[in-house]
Backbone atoms as SQL, in Angstrom:
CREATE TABLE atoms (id INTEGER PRIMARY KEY, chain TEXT, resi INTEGER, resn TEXT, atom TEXT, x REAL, y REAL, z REAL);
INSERT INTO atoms VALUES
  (1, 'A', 1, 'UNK', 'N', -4.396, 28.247, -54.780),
  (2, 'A', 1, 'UNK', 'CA', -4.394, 26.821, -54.449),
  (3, 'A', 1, 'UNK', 'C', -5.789, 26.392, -53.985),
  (4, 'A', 2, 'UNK', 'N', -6.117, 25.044, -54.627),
  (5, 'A', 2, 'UNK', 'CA', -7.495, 24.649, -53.571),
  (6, 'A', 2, 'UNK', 'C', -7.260, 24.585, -52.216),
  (7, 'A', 3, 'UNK', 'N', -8.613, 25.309, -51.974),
  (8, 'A', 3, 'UNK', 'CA', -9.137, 24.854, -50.576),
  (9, 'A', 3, 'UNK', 'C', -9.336, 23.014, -49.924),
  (10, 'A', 4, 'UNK', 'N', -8.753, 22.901, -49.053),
  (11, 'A', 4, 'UNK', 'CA', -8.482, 21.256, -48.406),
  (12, 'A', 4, 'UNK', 'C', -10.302, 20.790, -48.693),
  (13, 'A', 5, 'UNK', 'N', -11.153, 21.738, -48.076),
  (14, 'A', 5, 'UNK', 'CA', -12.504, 21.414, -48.137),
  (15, 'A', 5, 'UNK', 'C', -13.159, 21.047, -49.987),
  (16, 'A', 6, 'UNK', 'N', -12.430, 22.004, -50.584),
  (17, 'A', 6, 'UNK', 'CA', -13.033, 21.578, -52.153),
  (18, 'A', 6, 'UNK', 'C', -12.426, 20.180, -52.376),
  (19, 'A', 7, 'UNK', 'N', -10.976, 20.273, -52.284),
  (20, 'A', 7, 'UNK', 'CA', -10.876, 18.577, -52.198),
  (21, 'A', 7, 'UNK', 'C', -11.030, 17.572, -51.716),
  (22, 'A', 8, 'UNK', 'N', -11.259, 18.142, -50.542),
  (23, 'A', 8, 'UNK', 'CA', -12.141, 16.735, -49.863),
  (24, 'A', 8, 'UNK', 'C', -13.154, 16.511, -50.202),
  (25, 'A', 9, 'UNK', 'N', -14.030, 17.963, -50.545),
  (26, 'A', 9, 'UNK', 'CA', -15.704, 17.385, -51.093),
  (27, 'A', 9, 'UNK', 'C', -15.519, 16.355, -52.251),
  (28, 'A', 10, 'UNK', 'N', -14.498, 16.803, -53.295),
  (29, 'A', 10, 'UNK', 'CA', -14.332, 15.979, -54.673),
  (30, 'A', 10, 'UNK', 'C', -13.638, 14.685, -54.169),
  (31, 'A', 11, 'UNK', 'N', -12.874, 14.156, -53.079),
  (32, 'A', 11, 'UNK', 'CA', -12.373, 13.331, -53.029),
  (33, 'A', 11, 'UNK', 'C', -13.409, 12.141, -52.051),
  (34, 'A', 12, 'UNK', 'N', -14.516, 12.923, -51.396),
  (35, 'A', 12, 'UNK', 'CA', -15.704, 12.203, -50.889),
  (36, 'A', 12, 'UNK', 'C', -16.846, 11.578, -51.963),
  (37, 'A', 13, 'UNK', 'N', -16.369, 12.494, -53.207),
  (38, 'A', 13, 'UNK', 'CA', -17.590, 11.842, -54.039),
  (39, 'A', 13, 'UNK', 'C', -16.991, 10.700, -54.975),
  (40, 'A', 14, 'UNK', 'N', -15.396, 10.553, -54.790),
  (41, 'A', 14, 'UNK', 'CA', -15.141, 9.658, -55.214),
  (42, 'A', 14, 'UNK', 'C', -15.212, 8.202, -54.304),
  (43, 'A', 15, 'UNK', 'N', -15.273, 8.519, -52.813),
  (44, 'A', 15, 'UNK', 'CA', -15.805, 7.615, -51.684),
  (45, 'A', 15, 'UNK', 'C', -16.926, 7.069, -51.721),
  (46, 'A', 16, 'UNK', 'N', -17.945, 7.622, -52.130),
  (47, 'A', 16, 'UNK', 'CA', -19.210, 7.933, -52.214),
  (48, 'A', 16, 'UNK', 'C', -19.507, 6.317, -53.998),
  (49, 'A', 17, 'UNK', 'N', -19.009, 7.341, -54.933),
  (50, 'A', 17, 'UNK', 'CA', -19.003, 6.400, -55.828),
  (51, 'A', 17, 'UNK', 'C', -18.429, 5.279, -56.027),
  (52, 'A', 18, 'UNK', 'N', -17.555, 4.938, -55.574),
  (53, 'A', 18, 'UNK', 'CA', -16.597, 3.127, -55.014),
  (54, 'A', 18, 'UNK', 'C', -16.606, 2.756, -53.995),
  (55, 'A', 19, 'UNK', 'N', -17.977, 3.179, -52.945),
  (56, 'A', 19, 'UNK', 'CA', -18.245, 2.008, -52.093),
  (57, 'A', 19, 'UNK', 'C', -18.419, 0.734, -52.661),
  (58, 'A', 20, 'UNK', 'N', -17.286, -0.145, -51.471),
  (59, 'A', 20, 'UNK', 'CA', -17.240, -1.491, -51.600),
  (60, 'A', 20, 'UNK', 'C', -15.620, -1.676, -52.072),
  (61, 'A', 21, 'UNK', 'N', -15.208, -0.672, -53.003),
  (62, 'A', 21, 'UNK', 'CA', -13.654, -0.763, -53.261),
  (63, 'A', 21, 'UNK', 'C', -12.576, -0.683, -52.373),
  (64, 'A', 22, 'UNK', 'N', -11.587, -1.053, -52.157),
  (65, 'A', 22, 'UNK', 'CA', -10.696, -0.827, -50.952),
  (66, 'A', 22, 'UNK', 'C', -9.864, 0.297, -51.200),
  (67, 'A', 23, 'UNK', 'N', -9.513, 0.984, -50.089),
  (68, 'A', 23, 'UNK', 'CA', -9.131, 1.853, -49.632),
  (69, 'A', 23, 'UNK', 'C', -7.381, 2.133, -50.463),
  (70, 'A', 24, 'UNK', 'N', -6.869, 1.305, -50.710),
  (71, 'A', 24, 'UNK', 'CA', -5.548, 1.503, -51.539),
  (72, 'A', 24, 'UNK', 'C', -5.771, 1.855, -53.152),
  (73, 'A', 25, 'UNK', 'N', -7.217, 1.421, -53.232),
  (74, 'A', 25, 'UNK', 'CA', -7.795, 2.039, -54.888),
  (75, 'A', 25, 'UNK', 'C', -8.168, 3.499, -54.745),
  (76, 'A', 26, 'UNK', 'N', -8.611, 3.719, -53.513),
  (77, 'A', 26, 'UNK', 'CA', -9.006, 5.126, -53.441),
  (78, 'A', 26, 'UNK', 'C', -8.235, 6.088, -53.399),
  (79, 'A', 27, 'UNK', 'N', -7.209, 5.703, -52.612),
  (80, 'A', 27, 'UNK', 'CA', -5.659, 6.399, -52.563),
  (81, 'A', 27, 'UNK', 'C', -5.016, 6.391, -53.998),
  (82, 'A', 28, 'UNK', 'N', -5.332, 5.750, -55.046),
  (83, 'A', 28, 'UNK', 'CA', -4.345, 5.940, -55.999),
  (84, 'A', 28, 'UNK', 'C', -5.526, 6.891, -56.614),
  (85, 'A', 29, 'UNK', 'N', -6.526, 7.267, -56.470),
  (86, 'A', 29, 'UNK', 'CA', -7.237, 8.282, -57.224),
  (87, 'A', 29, 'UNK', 'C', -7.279, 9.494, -56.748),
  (88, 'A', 30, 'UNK', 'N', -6.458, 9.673, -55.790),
  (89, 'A', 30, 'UNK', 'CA', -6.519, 10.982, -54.812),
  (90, 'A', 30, 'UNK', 'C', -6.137, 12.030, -56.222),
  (91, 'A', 31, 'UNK', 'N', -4.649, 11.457, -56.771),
  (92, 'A', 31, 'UNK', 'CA', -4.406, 12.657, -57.694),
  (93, 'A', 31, 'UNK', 'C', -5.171, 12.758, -59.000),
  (94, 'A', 32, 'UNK', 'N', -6.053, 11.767, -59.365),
  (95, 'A', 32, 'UNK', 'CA', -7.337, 12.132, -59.749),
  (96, 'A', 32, 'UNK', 'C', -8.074, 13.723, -59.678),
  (97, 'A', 33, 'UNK', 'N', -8.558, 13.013, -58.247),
  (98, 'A', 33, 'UNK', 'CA', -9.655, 13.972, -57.438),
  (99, 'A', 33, 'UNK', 'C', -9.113, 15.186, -57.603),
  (100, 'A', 34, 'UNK', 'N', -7.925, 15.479, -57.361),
  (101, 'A', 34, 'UNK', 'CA', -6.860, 16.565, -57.393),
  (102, 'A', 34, 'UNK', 'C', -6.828, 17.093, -58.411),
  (103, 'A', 35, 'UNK', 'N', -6.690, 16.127, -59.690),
  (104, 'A', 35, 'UNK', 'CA', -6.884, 16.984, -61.274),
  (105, 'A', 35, 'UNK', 'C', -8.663, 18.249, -61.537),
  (106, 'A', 36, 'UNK', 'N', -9.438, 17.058, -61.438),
  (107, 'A', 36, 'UNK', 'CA', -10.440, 16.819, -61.227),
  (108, 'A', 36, 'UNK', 'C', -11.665, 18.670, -60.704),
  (109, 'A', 37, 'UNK', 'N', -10.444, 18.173, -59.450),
  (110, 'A', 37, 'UNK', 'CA', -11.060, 19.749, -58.573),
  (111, 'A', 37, 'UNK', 'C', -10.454, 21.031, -59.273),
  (112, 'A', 38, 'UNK', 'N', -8.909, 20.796, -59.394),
  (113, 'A', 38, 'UNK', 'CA', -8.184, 21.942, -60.211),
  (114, 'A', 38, 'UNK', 'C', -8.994, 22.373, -61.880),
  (115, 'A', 39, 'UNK', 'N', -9.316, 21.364, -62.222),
  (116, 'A', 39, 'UNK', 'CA', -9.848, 21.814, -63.805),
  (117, 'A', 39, 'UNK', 'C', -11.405, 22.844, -63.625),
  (118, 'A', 40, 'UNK', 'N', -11.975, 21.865, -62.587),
  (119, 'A', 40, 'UNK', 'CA', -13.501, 22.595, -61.912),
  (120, 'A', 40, 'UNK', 'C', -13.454, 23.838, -61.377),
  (121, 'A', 41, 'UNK', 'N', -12.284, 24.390, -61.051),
  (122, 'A', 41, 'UNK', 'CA', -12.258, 25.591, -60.215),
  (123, 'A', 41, 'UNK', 'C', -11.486, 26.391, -61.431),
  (124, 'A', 42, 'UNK', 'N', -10.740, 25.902, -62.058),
  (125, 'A', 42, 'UNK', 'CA', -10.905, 27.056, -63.374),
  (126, 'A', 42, 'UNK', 'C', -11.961, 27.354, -63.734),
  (127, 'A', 43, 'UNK', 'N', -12.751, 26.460, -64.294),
  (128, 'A', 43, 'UNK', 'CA', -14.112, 26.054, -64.904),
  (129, 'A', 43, 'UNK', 'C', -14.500, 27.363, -63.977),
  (130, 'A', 44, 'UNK', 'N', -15.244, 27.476, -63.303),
  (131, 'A', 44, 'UNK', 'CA', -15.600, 28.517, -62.085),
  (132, 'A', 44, 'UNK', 'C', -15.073, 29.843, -62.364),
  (133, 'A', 45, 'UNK', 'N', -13.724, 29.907, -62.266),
  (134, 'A', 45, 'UNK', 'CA', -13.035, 30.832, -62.242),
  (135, 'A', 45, 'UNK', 'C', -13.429, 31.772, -64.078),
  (136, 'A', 46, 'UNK', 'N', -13.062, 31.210, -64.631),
  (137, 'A', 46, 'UNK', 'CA', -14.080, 31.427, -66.081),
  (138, 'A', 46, 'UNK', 'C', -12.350, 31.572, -66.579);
């Protein structure tokens, strides 16, 4: 399972990139971020 910290890093850079957007847009991209980190850590994983 990811680490809370890998998803938070991926879910900060989605903070990071929609400053100015509100906070209920960011929440619907959480399971985004979530795909996002899971595909990257295969990626990693090889």
């Amino acid at each position: 399972m990811e680490s809370l910290w890998n998803l938070w890093g991926k879910f900060g850079e989605k903070i990071r990139m929609l400053k100015g957007q509100n906070w209920g847009d960011l929440w619907t991209m959480d399971n985004e971020s979530q795909n996002i980190a899971k595909r990257d850590s295969q990626i990693l994983k090889g």
